[in-house]
C-alpha positions in Angstrom: 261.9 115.2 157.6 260.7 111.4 157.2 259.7 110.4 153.8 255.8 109.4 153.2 255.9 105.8 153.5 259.0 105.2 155.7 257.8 103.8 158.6 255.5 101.2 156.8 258.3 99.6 154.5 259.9 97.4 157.7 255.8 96.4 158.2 255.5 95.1 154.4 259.0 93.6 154.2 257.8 91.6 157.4 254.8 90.7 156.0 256.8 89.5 152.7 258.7 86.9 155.0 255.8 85.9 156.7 254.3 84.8 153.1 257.2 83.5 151.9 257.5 81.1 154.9 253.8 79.9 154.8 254.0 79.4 151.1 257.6 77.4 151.1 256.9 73.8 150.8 257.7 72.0 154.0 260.6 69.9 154.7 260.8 66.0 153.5 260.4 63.9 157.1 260.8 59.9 157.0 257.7 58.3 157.1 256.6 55.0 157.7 256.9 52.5 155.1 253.2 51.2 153.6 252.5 48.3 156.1 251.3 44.8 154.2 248.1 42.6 155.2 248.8 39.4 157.5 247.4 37.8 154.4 249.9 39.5 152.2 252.6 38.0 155.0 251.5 34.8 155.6 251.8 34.1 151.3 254.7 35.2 151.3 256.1 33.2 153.9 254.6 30.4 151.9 252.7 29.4 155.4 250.8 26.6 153.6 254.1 24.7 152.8 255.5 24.8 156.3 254.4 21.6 158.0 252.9 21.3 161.4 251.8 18.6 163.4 248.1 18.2 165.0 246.9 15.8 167.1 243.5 14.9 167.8 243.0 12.5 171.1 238.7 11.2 170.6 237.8 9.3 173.7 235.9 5.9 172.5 234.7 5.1 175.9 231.2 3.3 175.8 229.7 6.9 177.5 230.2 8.4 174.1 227.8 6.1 172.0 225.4 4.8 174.9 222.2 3.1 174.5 219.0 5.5 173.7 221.8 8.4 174.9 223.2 11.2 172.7 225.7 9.6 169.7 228.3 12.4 171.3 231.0 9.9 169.4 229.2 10.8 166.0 228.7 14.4 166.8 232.8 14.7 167.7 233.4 13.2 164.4 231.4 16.1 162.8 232.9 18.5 164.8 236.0 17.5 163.6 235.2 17.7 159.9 236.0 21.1 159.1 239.6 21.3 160.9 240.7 18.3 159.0 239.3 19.8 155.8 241.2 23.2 156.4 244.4 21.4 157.1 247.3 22.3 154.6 248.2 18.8 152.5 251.8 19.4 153.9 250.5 19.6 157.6 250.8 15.8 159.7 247.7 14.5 161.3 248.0 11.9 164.3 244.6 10.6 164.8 244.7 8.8 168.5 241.4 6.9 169.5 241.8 6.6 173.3 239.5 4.7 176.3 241.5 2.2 178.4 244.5 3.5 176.3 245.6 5.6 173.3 245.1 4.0 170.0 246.8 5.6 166.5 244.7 5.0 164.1 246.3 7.6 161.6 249.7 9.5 161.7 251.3 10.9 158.1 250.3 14.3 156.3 247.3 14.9 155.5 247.3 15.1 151.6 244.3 15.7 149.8 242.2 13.4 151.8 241.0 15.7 154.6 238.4 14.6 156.9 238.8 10.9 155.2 240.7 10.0 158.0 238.1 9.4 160.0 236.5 6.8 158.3 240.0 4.9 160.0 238.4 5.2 163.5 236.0 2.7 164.9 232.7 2.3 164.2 231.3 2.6 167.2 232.9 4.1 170.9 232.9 0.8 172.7 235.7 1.1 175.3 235.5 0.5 178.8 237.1 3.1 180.6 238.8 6.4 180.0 242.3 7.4 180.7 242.9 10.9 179.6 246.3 10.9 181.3 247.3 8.1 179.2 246.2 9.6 176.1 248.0 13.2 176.9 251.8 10.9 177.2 250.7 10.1 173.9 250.5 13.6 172.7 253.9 14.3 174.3 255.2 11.1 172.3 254.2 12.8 169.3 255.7 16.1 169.4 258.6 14.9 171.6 260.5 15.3 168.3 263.9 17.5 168.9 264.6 17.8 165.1 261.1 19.5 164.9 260.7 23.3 165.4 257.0 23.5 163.9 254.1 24.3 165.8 252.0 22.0 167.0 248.7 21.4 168.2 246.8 18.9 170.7 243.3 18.2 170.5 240.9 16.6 173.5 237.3 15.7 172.9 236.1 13.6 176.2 232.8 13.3 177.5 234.3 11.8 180.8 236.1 12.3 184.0 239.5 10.7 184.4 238.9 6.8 184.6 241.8 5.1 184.0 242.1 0.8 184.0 243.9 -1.0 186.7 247.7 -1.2 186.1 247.8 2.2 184.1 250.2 4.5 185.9 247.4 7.3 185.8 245.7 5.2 188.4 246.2 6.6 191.8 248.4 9.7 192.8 247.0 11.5 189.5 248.9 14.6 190.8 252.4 13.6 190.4 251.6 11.8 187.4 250.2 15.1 185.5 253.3 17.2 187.3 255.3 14.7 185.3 254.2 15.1 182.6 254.2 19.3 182.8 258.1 19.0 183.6 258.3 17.0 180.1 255.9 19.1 178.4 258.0 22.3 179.5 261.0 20.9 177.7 259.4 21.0 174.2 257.8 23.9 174.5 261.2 25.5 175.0 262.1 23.9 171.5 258.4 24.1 169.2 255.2 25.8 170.1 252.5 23.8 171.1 249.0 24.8 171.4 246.1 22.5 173.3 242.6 22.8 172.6 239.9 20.7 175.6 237.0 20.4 173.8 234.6 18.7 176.7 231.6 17.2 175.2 229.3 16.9 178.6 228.9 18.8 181.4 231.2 16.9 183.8 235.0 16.0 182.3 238.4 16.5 183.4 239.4 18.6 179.7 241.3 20.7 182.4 244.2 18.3 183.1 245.2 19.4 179.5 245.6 22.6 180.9 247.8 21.4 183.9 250.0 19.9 181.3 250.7 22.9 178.6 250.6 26.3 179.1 249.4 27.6 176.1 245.1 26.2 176.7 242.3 26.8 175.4 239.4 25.2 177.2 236.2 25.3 175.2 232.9 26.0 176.8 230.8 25.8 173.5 227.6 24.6 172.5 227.9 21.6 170.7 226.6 22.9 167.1 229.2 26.0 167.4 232.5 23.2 168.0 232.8 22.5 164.2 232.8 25.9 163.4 235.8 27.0 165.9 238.0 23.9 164.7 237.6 25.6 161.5 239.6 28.3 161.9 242.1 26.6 163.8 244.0 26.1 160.6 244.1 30.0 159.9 245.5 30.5 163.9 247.9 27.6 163.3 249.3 29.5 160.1 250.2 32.6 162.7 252.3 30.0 164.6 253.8 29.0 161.6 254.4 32.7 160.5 255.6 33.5 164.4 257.9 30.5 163.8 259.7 31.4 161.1 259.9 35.0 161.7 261.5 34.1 165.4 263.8 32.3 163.4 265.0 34.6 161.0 267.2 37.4 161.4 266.2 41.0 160.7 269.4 42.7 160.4 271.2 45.2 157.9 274.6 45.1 157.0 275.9 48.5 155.6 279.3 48.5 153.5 280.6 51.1 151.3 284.7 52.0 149.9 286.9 52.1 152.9 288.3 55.2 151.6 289.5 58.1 152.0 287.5 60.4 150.1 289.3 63.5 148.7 287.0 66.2 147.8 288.3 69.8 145.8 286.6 71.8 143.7 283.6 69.3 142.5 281.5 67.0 144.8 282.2 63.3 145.1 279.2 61.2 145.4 279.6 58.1 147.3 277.9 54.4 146.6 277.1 52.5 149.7 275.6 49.0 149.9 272.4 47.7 151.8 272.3 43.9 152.5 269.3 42.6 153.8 270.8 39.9 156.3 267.2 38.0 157.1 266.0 35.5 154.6 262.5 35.9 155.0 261.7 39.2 156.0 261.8 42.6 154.2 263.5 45.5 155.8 263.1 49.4 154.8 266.2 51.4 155.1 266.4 55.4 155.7 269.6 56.3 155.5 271.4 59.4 157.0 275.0 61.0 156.8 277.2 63.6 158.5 280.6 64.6 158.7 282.3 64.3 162.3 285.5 66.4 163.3 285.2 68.9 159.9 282.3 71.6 158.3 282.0 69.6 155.4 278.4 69.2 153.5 277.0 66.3 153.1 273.9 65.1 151.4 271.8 61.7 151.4 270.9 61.2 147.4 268.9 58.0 148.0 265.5 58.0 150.2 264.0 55.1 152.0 264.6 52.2 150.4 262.4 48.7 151.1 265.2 45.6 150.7 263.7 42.4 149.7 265.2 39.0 152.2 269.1 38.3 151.6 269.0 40.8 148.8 271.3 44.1 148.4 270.5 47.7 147.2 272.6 50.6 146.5 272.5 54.2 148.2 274.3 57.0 147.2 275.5 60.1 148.8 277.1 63.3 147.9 280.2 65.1 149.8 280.5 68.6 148.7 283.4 70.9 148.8 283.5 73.1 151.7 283.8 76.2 149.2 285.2 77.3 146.2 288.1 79.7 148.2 288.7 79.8 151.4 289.3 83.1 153.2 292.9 83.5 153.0 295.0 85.1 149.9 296.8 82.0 148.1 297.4 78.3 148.8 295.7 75.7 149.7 294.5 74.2 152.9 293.2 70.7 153.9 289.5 69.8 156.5 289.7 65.9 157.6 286.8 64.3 159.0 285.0 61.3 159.3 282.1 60.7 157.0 279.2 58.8 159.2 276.3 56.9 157.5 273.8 55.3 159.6 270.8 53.4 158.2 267.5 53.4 160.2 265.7 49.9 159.9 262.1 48.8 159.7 259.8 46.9 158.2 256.8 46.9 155.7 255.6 43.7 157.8 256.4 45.3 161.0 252.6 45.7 162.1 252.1 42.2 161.3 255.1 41.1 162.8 254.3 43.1 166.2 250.5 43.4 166.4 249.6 40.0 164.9 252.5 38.0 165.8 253.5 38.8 168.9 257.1 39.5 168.2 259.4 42.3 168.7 260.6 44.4 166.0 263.5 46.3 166.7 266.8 45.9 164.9 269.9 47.7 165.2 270.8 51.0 162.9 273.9 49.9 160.5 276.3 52.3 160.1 279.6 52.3 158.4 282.5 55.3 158.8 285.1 56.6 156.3 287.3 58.7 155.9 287.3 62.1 154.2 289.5 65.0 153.3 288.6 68.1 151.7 290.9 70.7 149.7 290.0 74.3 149.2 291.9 77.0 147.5 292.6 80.5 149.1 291.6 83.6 146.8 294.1 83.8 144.2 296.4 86.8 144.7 295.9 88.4 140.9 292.0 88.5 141.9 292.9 90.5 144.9 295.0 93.1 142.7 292.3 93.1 140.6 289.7 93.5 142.9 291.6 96.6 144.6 292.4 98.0 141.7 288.6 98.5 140.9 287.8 99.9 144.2 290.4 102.3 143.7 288.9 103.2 140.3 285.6 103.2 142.0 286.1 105.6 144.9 287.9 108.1 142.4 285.2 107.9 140.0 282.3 108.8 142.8 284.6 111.5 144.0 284.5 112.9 140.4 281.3 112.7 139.4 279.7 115.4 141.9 282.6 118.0 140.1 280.7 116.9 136.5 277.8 118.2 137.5 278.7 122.1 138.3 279.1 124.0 135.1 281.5 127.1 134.6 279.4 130.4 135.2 281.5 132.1 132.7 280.0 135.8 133.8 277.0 137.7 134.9 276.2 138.9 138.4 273.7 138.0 140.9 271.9 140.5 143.1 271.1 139.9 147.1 268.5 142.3 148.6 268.8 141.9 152.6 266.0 143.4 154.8 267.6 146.2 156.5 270.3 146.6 154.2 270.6 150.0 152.2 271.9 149.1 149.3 271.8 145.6 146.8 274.5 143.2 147.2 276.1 142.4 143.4 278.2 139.3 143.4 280.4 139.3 140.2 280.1 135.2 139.1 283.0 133.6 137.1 284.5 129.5 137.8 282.6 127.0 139.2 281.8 127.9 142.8 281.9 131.8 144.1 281.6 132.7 147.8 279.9 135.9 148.6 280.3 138.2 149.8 283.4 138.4 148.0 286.2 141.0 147.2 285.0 141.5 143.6 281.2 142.0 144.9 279.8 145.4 145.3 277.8 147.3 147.2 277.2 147.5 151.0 278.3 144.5 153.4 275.5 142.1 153.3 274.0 140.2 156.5 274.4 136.6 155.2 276.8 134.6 153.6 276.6 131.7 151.1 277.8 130.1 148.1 276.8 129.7 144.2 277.1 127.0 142.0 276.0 126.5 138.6 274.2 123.5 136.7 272.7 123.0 133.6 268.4 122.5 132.9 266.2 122.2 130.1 264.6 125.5 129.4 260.9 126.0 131.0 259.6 127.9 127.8 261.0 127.3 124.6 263.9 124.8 123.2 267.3 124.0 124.6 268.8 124.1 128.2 270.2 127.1 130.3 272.2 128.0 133.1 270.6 128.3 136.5 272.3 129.1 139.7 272.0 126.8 142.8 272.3 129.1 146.2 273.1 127.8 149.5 272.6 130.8 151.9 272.9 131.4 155.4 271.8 134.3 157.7 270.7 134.5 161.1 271.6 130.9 161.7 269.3 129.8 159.4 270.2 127.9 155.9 268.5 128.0 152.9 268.8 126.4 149.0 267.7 128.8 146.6 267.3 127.4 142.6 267.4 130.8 141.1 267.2 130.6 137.1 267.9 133.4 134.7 266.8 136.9 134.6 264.1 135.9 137.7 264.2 136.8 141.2 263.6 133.8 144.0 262.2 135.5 147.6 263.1 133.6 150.7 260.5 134.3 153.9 262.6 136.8 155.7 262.0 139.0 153.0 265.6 138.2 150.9 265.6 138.2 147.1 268.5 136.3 144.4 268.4 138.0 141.3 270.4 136.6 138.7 271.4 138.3 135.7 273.9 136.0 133.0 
């Protein structure tokens, strides 16, 4: 018959697990490193002490500064104001006045004197033509520098159309002339960045053949009060060329070393020190290292988590190779696992959103990894454990055969009586020893119906002190078996109408 409760213990035991699981705390996955501010970046890139070269090209044609016309020469100089202002002191200015041709009137770094400058340029715009092609070779002159890898940035203010003098060569086929200058243009923008803003101050200019010239072009179309405020963040966009610069230029690699090896590993775990080099010299890489052993079952665990390595700098990581087990699963000796301890280190960067998003670059530098050797040693059981061990299961398996036999006491007399339905007489069974079979020889009475045995085990007493003997009586008649607990001097009824009477 099933126990009460049975068939709901595999239900609870599930319903353990399922707890346990929900309330186990859930596995350690890499995350991202904490991702720094373009400001953050550009500071420590030290932006502000990376030069970069502008140059402003102001047409001082006549049609700027006209009799009872707008002053558009006066307003260009105040447009003007706040990009020289913003400039960093290390950055070089080349100021270039330009009508019949291009004039310098200022080329060094800027220093502390900011729109000062301008106070160089003429007083008034009295030139008599306007030759923009003339003006754009001049801005090619400029940053025509192969020793320079800084970006740099062109500036056209005209209020004019393309109106070169006689005897310039940007008087005629202006077509081949502007091609010619977009084949040489090409060339340095392989080398530096260069950036070109046309700022057209009318209506009616040719800005655009700035545009035919570099490919990076930013035609304004601007009221004239909103000008000074663009060129005032020109600085901050210039500073993300700088930053793209030097970034391009860097290299973002890791270099993993660590002790060539070979590791031997017995009884105790050998932890391992590797070493992290940050290879780039101005960019900070995060490291998440990882570890496995190839061609053997031999743990290994990563004690070191991800680990941000500051430019050209090293850090340590360590890891731990544990033994494969204390003993093996063979009886004495020894026996040897070789592998090949792997450990690859996953890259990123705390500036790679910067570096991507604002930027423009790609981030995506090669996992290092480094390989060695290792070998571990694990002992068999030792044979004496063995003879131990089966000399306690040998001591075991007698012992549980023993024990049942402690338990039956010696009956040591008395009788007990079996009355059968339908027999005519009582069945006495004489009881002596430990066990007794009945019906037996030294029974009396008539030939009784069933058959059994009797067995004898102390109790404590029911009514007063002490303990007493009381029979135990496994019975069998018509095909049916029965346990009887018959104690003394009382008489235990079955259903079929058979009574056990025993008498010590």
């Amino acid at each position: 018959m099933t126990r009460p409760g049975a068939v709901g213990r595999p239900a609870a035991y599930l319903v353990v697990l399922l707890l346990a699981l929900l309330m186990a705390p859930p596995s350690p996955t890499a995350a991202d490193p904490p991702q720094a501010s373009l400001a953050e970046v550009l500071d420590a890139l030290r932006t502000d002490e990376l030069a970069a070269d502008y140059v402003v090209l102001l047409d001082v044609s006549s049609s700027m500064q006209p009799a009872g016309g707008p002053d558009l020469y006066t307003r260009a100089q105040r447009a003007l104001r706040p990009l020289l202002d913003a400039l960093s002191p290390v950055d070089r200015l080349h100021l270039v006045a330009f009508a019949d041709r291009p004039d310098p009137t200022f080329t060094g770094r800027i220093g502390g004197t900011g729109a000062g400058v301008l106070s160089r340029l003429p007083d008034r715009a009295e030139g008599g033509r306007t030759d923009i092609g003339a003006a754009i070779e001049s801005a090619l002159d400029t940053v025509d520098r192969p020793d320079l890898t800084d970006p740099a940035t062109v500036v056209l203010l005209t209020d004019g159309v393309q109106d070169p003098p006689p005897g310039s060569r940007y008087d005629g086929n202006i077509d081949a002339a502007i091609t010619r200058l977009r084949e040489r243009a090409t060339g340095i923008e392989r080398r530096r960045p260069v950036r070109a803003l046309g700022i057209p101050l009318t209506g009616q200019t040719d800005v655009r053949l700035l545009d035919r010239v570099f490919d990076d072009t930013v035609l304004m179309d601007l009221p004239p009060d909103q000008v000074g405020t663009y060129l005032s963040g020109v600085g901050s966009r210039v500073a993300m060329a700088k930053a793209a610069a030097l970034v391009a230029r860097d290299r973002p690699a890791v270099t993993l070393t660590t002790n060539p090896g070979p590791i031997t590993v017995r009884d105790e775990p050998v932890t391992i020190t590797a070493t992290v080099r940050n290879e780039a010299s101005r960019v900070p890489l995060t490291v998440t290292p990882a570890a496995t052993v190839e061609g053997a079952a031999i743990p290994v665990r990563v004690l070191t988590g991800e680990t941000t390595v500051a430019p050209g700098a090293e850090q340590t990581i360590q890891l731990r190779v544990d033994p494969p087990g204390a003993t093996g699963r063979w009886i004495g000796g020894e026996r040897s696992t070789a592998g090949t301890l792997r450990i690859e280190a996953a890259i990123t960067s705390p500036w790679r959103d910067v570096i991507v998003q604002d930027l423009g670059l790609a981030l995506t530098p090669e996992p290092a990894r480094a390989a060695v050797p290792v070998r571990a040693t694990a002992t068999g059981i030792a044979i004496w454990l063995v003879t131990v061990l089966g000399l306690l299961l040998v001591a075991l398996v007698a012992l549980l055969l023993w024990l049942p036999t402690r338990r039956w006491r010696p009956m040591g007399g008395g009788q007990l009586t079996v009355t059968e339905p339908g027999a005519p007489v009582p069945y006495r069974q004489m009881l002596s020893g430990r066990k007794v079979r009945f019906p037996a020889p030294h029974g009396s009475g008539a030939a009784t119906q069933g058959s059994g045995t009797v067995r004898a085990f102390r109790q404590r007493k029911r009514v007063g002190a002490g303990r007493e003997l009381v029979l135990r009586i496994d019975y069998r008649r018509a095909g049916r078996r029965h346990r009887v607990i018959c104690p003394p001097r009382q008489t235990r009824p079955l259903t079929d109408g058979t009574t056990f009477t025993y008498q010590p």
